[in-house]
TIMAR-36925 format. One record per residue: chain; z, x, y of N, C-alpha, C in turn; residue number from 1. Coordinates in pm, whole numbers. Layout:
// TIMAR-36925
   cadena       nw       nu       nv      caw      cau      cav       cw       cu       cv   num
        A        Z        X        Y        Z        X        Y        Z        X        Y   NUM
...
// end
This chain:
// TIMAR-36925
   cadena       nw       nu       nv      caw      cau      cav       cw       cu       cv   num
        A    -2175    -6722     2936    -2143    -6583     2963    -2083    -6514     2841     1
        A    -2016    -6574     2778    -1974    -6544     2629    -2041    -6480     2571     2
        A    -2168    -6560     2558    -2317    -6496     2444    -2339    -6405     2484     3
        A    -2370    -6390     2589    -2416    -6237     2690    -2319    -6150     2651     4
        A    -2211    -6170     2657    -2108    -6069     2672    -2091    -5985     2520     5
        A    -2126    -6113     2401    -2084    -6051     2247    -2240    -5985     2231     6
        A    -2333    -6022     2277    -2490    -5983     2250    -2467    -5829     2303     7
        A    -2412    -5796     2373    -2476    -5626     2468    -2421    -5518     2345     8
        A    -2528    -5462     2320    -2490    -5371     2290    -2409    -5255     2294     9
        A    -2346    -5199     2192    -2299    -5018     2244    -2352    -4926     2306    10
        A    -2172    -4894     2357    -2214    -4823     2497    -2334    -4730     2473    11
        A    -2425    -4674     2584    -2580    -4637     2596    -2514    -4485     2522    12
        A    -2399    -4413     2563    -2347    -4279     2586    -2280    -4256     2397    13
        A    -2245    -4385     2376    -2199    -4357     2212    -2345    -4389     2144    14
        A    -2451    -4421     2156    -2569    -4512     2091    -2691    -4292     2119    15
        A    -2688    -4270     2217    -2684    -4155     2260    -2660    -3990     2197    16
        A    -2542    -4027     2181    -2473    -3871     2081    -2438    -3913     1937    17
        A    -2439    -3995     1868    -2457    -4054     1760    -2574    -4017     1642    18
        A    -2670    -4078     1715    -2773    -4050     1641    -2857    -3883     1639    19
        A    -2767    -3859     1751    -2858    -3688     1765    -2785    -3608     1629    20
        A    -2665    -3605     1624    -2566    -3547     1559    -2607    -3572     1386    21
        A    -2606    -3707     1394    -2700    -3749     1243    -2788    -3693     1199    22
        A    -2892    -3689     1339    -3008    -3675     1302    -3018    -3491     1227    23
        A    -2932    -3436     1375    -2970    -3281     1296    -2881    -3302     1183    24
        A    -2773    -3324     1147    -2750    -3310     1013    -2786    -3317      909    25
        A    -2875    -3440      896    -2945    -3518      827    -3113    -3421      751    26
        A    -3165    -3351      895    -3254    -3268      906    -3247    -3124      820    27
        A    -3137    -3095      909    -3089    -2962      858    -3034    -2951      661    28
        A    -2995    -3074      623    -2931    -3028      496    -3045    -3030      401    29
        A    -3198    -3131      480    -3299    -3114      380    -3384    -2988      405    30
        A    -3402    -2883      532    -3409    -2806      534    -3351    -2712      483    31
        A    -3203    -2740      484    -3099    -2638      421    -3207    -2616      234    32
        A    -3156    -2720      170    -3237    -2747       40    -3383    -2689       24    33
        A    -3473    -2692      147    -3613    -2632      131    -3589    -2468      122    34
        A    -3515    -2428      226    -3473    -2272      242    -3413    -2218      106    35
        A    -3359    -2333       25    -3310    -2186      -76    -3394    -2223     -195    36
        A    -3445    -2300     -163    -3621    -2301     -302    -3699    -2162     -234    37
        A    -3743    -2197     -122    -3788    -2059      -69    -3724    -1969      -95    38
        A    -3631    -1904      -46    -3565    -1824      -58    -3571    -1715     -231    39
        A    -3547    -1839     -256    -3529    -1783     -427    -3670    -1709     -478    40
        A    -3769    -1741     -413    -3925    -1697     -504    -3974    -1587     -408    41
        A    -3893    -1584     -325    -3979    -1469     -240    -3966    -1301     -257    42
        A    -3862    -1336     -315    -3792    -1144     -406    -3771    -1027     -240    43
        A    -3757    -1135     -105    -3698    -1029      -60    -3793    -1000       59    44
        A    -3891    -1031       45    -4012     -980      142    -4076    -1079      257    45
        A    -4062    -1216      242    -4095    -1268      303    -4004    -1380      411    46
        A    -3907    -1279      465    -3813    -1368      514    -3869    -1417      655    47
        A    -3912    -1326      741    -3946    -1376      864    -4070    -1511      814    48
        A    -4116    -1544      768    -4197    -1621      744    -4165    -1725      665    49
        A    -4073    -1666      593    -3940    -1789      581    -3891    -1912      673    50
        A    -3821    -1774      774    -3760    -1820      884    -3815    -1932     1012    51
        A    -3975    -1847      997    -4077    -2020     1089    -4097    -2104     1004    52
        A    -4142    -2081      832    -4150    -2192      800    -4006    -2334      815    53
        A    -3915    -2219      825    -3769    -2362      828    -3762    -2453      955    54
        A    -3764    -2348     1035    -3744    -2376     1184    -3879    -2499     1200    55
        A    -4001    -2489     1130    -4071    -2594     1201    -4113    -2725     1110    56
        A    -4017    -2699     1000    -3999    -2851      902    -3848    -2871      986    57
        A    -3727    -2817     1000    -3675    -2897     1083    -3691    -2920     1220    58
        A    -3785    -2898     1310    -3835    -2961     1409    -3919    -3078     1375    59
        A    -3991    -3067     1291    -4076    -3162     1228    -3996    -3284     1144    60
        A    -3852    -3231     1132    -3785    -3359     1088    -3729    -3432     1181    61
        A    -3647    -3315     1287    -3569    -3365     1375    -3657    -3490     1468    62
        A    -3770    -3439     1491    -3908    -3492     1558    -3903    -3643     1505    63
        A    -3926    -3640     1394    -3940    -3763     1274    -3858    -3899     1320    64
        A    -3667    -3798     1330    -3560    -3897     1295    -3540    -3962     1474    65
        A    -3579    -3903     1602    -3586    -3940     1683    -3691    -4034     1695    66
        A    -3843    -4041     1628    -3899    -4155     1709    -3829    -4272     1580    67
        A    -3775    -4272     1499    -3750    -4351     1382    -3612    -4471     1468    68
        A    -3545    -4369     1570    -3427    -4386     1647    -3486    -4444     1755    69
        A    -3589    -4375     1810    -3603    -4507     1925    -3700    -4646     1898    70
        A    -3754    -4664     1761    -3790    -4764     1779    -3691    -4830     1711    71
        A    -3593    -4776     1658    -3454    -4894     1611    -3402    -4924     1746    72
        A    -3351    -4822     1848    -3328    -4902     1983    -3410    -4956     2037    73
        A    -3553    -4982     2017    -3640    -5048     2101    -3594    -5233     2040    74
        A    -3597    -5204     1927    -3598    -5330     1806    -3481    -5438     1867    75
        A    -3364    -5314     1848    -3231    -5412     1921    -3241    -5446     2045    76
        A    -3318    -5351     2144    -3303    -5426     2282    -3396    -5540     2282    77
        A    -3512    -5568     2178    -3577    -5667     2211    -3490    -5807     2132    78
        A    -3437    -5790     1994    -3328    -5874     1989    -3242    -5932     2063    79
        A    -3240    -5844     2132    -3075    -5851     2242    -3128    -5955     2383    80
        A    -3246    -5923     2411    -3330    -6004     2517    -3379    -6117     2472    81
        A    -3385    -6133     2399    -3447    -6254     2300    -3343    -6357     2291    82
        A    -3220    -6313     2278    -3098    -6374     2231    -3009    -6443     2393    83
        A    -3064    -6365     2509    -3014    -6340     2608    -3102    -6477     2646    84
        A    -3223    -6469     2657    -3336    -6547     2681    -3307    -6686     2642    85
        A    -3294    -6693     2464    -3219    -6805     2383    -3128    -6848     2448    86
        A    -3041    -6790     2523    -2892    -6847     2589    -2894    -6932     2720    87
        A    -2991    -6842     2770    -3055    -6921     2897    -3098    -7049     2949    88
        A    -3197    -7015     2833    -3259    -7166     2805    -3193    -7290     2741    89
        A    -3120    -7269     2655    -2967    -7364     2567    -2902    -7391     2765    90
        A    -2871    -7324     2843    -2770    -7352     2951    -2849    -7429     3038    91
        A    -2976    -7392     3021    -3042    -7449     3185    -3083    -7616     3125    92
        A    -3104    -7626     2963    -3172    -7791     2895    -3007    -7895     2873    93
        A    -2862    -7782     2839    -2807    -7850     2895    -2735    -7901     3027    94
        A    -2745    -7811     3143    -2743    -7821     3272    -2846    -7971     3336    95
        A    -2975    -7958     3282    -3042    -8048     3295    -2996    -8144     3241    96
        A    -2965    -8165     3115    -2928    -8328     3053    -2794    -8349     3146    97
        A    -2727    -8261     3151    -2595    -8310     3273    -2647    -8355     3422    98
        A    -2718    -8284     3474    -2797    -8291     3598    -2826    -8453     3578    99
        A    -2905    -8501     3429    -2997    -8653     3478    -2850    -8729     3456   100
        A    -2772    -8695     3389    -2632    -8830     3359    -2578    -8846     3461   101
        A    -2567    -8723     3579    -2496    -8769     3719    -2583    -8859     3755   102
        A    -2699    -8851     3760    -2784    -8927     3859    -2797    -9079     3808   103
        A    -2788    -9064     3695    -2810    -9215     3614    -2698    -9275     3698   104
        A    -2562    -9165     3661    -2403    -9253     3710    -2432    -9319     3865   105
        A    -2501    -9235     3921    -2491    -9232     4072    -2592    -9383     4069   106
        A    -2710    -9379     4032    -2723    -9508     4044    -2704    -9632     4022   107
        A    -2620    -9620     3907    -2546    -9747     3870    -2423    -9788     3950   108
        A    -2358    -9665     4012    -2259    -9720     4052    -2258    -9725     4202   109
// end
C-alpha cells in the first residue's frame, strides 16, 4: 500500500490550474513578441488585422501547449499504472511463495 500511496499523483485540481496558467503565459509572451514586430511595420493602418492575426497564433499556441499537456498527463498516468501493476504482481508472487511455505510447514508437521 506504500507504493500505491508514493506512486499517485498530484492532486487532479493543482495538475488542472497549473498548466492552464503556464500555458497562457507562456503563449501570450510569444505572441506578446509577434505583436510588436507587427506592430512596428504597419505605420498605423493595419491594426484590426493585426489584432486577428494575434488572437489566432495565440489560440494556435494555447491549442499547441494543451495537447503537449495532455499527452504529458496521459504519459504519467500510464507510468503510474504500470508501477501500480509492478506492485501487484511483486505482492501476489510473494503472497504465493508464502502461501507454498505454509503448506510445505503444514505437511511436515
Amino acid at each position: 500500500e506504500l507504493e500505491f500511496s508514493m506512486a499517485a499523483p498530484p492532486s487532479r485540481a493543482l495538475m488542472d490550474e497549473a498548466p492552464s496558467a503556464s500555458a497562457l503565459s507562456s503563449a501570450s509572451g510569444h505572441v506578446n513578441g509577434q505583436a510588436s514586430s507587427l506592430s512596428g511595420g504597419s505605420g498605423g493602418g493595419g491594426g484590426l488585422e493585426n489584432e486577428r492575426l494575434i488572437q489566432e497564433r495565440l489560440r494556435a499556441a494555447i491549442e499547441a501547449r494543451r495537447k503537449d499537456l495532455t499527452m504529458e498527463r496521459e504519459r504519467q498516468e500510464q507510468q503510474r499504472l504500470r508501477a501500480a501493476i509492478e506492485a501487484a504482481h511483486q505482492a501476489h508472487a510473494q503472497g504465493s511463495l508464502h502461501g507454498e511455505h505454509l503448506e510445505q510447514e503444514r505437511l511436515r508437521g
